[in-house]
NUGUKOL-276231 format. One record per residue (C-alpha): residue in one letter; y, x, z. Coordinates in steps of 0.5 Angstrom, whole numbers, plus 2048, in hexadecimal, padded with zeros to 3 digits. Each point is the difference from the previous one (the first is absolute). Layout:
BEGIN
+------+-----+-----+-----+
| rest |   v |   u |   w |
+------+-----+-----+-----+
|    a |   Y |   X |   Z |
...
+------+-----+-----+-----+
***
This chain:
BEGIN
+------+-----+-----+-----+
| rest |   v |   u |   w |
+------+-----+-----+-----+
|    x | 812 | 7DE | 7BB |
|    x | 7FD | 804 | 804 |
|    x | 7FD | 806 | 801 |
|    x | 7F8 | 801 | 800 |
|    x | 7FE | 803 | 806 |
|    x | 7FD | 808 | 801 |
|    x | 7FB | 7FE | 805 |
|    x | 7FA | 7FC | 800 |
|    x | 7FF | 7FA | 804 |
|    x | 7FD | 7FF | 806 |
|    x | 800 | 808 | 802 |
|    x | 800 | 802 | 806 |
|    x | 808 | 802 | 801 |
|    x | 804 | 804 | 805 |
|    x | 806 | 7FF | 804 |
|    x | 804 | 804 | 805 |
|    x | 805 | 7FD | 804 |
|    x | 805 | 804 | 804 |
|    x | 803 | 7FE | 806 |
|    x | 804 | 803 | 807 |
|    x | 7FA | 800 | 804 |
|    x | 802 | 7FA | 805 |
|    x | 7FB | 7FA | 803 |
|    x | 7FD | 7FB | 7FC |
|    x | 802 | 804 | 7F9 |
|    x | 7F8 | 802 | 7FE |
|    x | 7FF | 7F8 | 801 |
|    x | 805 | 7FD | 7FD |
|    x | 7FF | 804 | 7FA |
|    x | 7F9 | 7FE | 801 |
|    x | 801 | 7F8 | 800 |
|    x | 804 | 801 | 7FA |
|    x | 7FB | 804 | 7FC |
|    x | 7FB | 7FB | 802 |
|    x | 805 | 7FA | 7FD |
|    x | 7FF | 802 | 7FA |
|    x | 7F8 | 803 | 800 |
|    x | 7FD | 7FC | 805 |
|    x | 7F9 | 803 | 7FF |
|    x | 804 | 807 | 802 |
|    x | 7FC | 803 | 807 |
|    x | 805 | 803 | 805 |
|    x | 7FB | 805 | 802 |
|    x | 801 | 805 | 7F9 |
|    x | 807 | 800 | 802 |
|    x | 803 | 807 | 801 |
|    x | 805 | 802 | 805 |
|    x | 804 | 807 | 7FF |
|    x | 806 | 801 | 804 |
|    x | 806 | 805 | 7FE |
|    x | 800 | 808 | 804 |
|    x | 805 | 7FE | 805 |
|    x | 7FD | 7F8 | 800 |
|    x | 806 | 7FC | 7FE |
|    x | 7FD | 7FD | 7FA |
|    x | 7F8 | 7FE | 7FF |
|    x | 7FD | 800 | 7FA |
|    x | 7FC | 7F9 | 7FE |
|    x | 7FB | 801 | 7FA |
|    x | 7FC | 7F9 | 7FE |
|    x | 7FB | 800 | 7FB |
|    x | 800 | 7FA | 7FD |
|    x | 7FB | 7FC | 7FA |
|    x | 806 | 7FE | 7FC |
|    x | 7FE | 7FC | 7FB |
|    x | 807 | 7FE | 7FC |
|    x | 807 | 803 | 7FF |
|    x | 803 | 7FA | 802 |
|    x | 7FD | 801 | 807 |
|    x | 802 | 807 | 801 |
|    x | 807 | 7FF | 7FE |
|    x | 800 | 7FA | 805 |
|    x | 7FD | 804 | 805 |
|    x | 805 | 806 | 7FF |
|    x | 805 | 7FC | 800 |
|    x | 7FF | 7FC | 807 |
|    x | 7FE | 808 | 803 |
|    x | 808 | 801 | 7FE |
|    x | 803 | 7FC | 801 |
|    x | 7FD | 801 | 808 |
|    x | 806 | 802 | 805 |
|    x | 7FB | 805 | 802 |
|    x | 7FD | 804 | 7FA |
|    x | 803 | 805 | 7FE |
|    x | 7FD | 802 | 7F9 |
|    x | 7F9 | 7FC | 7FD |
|    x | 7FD | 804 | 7FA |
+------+-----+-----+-----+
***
């Protein structure tokens, strides 16, 4: 049995990734994010880096349209040697 979903599809749905901040972390978040939300625009992304710049901070804001896809998305994020976090 599953549980019902508290959100509502399709919604626009953030996601933040955090990663050491070193060459080629921003797109590789963004291909993976782009596997699973192929209609997401690349140029929304925001980038933060950490005060003394040894992480960078990833947010997506992508049109989710079921659980499945953002538990599939999360999933491969995590699963990434060069994420730290996904939230």
């Amino acid at each position: 049995m599953t549980e019902p979903s508290l959100i509502e599809y399709p919604c626009d749905f953030p996601i933040k990734v955090m990663g050491h901040a070193q060459a080629g972390f921003a797109q590789n978040v963004l291909e993976i994010v782009r596997r699973h939300a192929p209609d997401f625009d690349g140029a929304t992304m925001e980038m933060r880096p950490s005060k003394q710049g040894k992480y960078l901070s990833v947010t997506c804001t992508i049109n989710a349209t079921s659980r499945a896809q953002l538990d599939a998305l999360y999933g491969e994020l995590c699963n990434h040697p060069m994420v730290v976090m996904a939230l």
